[in-house]
C-alpha positions in Angstrom: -3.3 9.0 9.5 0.0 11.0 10.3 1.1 13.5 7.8 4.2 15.1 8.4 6.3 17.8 6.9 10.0 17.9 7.0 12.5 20.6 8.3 12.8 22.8 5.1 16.3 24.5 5.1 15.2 27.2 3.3 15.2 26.3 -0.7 12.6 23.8 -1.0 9.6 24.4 -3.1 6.2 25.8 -1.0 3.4 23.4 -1.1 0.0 25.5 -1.5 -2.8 24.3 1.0 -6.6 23.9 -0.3 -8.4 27.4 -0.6 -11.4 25.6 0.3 -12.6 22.3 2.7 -11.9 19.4 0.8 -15.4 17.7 0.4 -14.7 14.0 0.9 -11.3 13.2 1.8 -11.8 9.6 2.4 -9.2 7.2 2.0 -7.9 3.6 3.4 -6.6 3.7 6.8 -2.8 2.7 7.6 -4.2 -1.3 8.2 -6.2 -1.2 5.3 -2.7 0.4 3.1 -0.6 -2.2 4.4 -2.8 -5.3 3.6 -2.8 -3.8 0.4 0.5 -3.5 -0.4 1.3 -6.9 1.0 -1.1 -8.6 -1.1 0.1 -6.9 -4.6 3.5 -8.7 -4.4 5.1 -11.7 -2.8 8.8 -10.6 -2.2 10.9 -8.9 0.7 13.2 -8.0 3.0 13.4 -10.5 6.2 15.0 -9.1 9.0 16.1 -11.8 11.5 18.5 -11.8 14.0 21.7 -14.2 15.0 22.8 -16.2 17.7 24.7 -13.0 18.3 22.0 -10.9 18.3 23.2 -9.0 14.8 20.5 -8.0 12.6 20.6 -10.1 9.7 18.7 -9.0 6.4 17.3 -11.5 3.6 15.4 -11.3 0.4 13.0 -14.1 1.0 9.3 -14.9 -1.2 5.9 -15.0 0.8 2.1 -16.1 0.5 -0.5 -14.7 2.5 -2.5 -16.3 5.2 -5.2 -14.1 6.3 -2.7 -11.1 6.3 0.0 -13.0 7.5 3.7 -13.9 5.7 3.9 -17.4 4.8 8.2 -18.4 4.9 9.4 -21.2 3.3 12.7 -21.2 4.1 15.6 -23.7 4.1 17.5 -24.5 7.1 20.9 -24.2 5.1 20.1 -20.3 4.7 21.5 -18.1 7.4 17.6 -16.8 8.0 16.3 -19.9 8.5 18.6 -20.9 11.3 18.1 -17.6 13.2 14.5 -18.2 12.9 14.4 -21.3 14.6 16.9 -20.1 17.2 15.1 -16.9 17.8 10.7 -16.3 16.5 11.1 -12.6 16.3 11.4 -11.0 12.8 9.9 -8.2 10.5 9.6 -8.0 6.6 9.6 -4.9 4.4 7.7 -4.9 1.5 7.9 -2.2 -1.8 4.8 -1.6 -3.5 5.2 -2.5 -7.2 5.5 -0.3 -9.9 7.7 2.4 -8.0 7.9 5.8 -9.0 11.5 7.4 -9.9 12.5 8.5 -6.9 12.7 5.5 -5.0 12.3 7.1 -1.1 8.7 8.0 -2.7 7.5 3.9 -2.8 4.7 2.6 -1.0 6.1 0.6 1.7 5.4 -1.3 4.7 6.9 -3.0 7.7 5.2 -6.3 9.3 6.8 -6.9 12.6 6.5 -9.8 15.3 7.4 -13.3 15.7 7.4 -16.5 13.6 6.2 -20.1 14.3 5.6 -23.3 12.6 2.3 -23.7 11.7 0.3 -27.5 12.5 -2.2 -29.2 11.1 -4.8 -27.6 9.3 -2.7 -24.4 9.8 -0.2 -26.3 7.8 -2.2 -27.2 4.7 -3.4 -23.8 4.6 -0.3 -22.0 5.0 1.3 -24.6 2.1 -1.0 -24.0 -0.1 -1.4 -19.9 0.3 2.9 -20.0 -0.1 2.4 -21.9 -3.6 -0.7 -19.5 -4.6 1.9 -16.7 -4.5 5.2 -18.5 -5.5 4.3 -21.6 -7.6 8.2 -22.0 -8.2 8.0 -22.9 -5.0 6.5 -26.7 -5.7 9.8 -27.7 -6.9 11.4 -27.4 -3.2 8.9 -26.7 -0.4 8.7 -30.7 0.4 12.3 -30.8 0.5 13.4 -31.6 4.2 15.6 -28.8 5.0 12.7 -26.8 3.9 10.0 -25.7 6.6 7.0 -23.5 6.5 6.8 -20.3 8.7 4.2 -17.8 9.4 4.5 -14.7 10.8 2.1 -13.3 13.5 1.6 -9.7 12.9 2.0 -7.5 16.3 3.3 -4.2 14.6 2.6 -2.3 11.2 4.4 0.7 9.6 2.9 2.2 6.7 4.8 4.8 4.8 2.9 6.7 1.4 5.9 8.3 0.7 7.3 11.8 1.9 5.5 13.2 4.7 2.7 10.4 5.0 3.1 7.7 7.1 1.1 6.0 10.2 1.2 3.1 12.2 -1.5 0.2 12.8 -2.1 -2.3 15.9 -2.1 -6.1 15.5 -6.6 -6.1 15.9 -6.7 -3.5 13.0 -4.1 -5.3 10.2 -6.2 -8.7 10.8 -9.9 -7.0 10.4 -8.4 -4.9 7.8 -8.7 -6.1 3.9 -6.4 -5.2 0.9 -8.1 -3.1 -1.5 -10.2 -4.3 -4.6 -9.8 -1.5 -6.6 -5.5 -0.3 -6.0 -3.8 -3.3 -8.0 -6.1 -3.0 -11.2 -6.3 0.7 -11.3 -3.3 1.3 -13.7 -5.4 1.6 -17.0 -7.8 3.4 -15.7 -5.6 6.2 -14.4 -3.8 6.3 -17.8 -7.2 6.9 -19.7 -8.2 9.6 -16.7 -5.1 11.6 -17.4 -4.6 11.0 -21.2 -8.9 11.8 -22.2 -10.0 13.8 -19.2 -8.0 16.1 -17.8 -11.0 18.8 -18.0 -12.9 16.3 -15.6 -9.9 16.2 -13.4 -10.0 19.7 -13.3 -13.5 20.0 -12.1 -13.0 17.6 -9.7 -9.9 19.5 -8.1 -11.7 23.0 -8.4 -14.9 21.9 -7.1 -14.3 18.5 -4.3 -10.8 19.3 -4.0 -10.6 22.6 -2.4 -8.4 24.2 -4.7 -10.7 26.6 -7.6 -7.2 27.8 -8.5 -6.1 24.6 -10.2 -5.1 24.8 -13.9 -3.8 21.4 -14.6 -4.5 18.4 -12.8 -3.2 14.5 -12.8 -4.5 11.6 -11.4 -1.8 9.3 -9.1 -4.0 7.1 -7.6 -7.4 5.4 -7.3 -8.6 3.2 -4.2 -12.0 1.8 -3.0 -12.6 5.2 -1.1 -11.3 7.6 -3.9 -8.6 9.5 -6.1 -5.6 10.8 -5.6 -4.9 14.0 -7.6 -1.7 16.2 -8.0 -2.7 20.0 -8.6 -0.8 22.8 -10.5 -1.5 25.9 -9.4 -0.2 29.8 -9.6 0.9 28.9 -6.0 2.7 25.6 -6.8 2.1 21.6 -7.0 0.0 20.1 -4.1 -2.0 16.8 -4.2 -5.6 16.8 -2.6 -8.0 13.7 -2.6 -11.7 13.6 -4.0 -13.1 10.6 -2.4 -16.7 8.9 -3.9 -20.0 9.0 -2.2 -19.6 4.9 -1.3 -16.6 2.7 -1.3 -16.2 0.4 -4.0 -16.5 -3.1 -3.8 -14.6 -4.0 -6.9 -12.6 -2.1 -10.3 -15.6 -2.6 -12.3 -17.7 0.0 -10.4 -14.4 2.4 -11.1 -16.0 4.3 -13.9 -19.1 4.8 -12.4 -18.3 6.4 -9.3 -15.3 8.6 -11.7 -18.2 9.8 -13.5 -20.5 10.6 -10.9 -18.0 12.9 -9.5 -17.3 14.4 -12.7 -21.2 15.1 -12.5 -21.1 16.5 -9.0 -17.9 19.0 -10.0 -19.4 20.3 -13.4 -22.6 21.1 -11.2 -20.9 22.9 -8.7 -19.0 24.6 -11.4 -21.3 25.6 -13.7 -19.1 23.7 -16.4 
């Protein structure tokens, strides 16, 4: 996974590296990130392009078959017509739930071409579009309305400033979205509002900074947690990741406490 800094003309705050190796920093790959953030919503941005080649952009709804978009999409909208007159198209997709500053969203890009899905295909891709939209009963039979699925060839996954990679076709279709991401919300809160000392042990110990004074949780996944850390050198984030992914939000507190356990041992606390 790519992480990048950005040209700093001179004024911007100094982000303090890890004083120490960061004991586990597992986390999802850029495939596994983008399945993830395509299954936790079912809106976007279509691009499409016209009959005279202009890029053409349109907020359209989506299921999910096997990773890939599900369109339904009416032949009276501009997008639908430059679909059928030309297959390739992308979609960008915002994580839910985005922080203030909007350039700091989880977001991805899905890229390659659409076609109309047969058969079995058909059922399928109908019923994964109403799983996700169920407004959408009330038209997708209509007969200006037709069914489109897009065949993934090209991921982007950005994690906000400075943390972004790319994923090939094979890895977004082996990939899964994570179990743990979409539910997490509540458990964060409690993490932050009833254990900051834990936090703190984590960051010190697993994190690779013993100089932290104050720590936050921002994020929790099936390989770990993301945690921002104050310290007398400034704000970084570091990762603590568990001994064994997690198959599902209810193993959550578990593996939190057993890296609580492993900190306060290494600590001494």
């Amino acid at each position: 996974m790519t992480n990048l800094d950005h040209g700093d003309p001179g004024d911007a705050p100094t982000v303090p590296p890890p004083l120490e190796e960061v004991a586990n920093p597992a986390r999802p790959s850029a495939a596994e990130e983008a399945r993830t953030v395509a299954a936790t919503t079912n809106v976007g941005t279509l691009a499409s392009l016209t009959r005279d080649g202009d890029p053409w952009a349109s907020f359209v709804t989506y299921g999910l078959l096997d990773g890939s978009p599900v369109l339904c999409v009416s032949q009276m909208a501009e997008h639908g017509r430059n679909l059928a007159h030309d297959p390739r198209a992308s979609i960008a997709i915002v994580a839910p739930n985005p922080p203030s500053d909007p350039l700091a969203s989880t977001r991805i890009t899905l890229a390659g071409f659409v076609y109309r899905p047969e058969g079995d295909e058909l059922a399928a891709a109908r019923e994964a579009h109403l799983a996700a939209v169920p407004a959408a009963q009330v038209y997708i039979d209509f007969s200006d309305f037709s069914l489109w699925v897009l065949r993934v060839q090209r991921v982007r996954w950005v994690g906000g400033y400075g943390r972004m990679d790319s994923a090939s076709e094979e890895s977004y279709a082996a990939a899964t979205a994570d179990p743990v991401t979409p539910h997490a919300g509540p458990a964060i809160e409690h993490l932050n509002a009833d254990h900051a000392d834990a936090l703190r042990a984590m960051a010190q110990a697993l994190g690779g900074f013993p100089d932290a004074k104050t720590v936050t949780c921002e994020g929790a996944d099936r390989y770990g947690l993301d945690l921002r850390v104050t310290t007398p050198r400034g704000v970084a984030v570091t990762r603590v990741g568990y001994a064994e992914p997690l198959d599902s939000i209810d193993e959550l507190r578990a593996a939190t406490v057993a890296l609580t356990d492993q900190a306060r041992a290494l600590t001494g606390r």
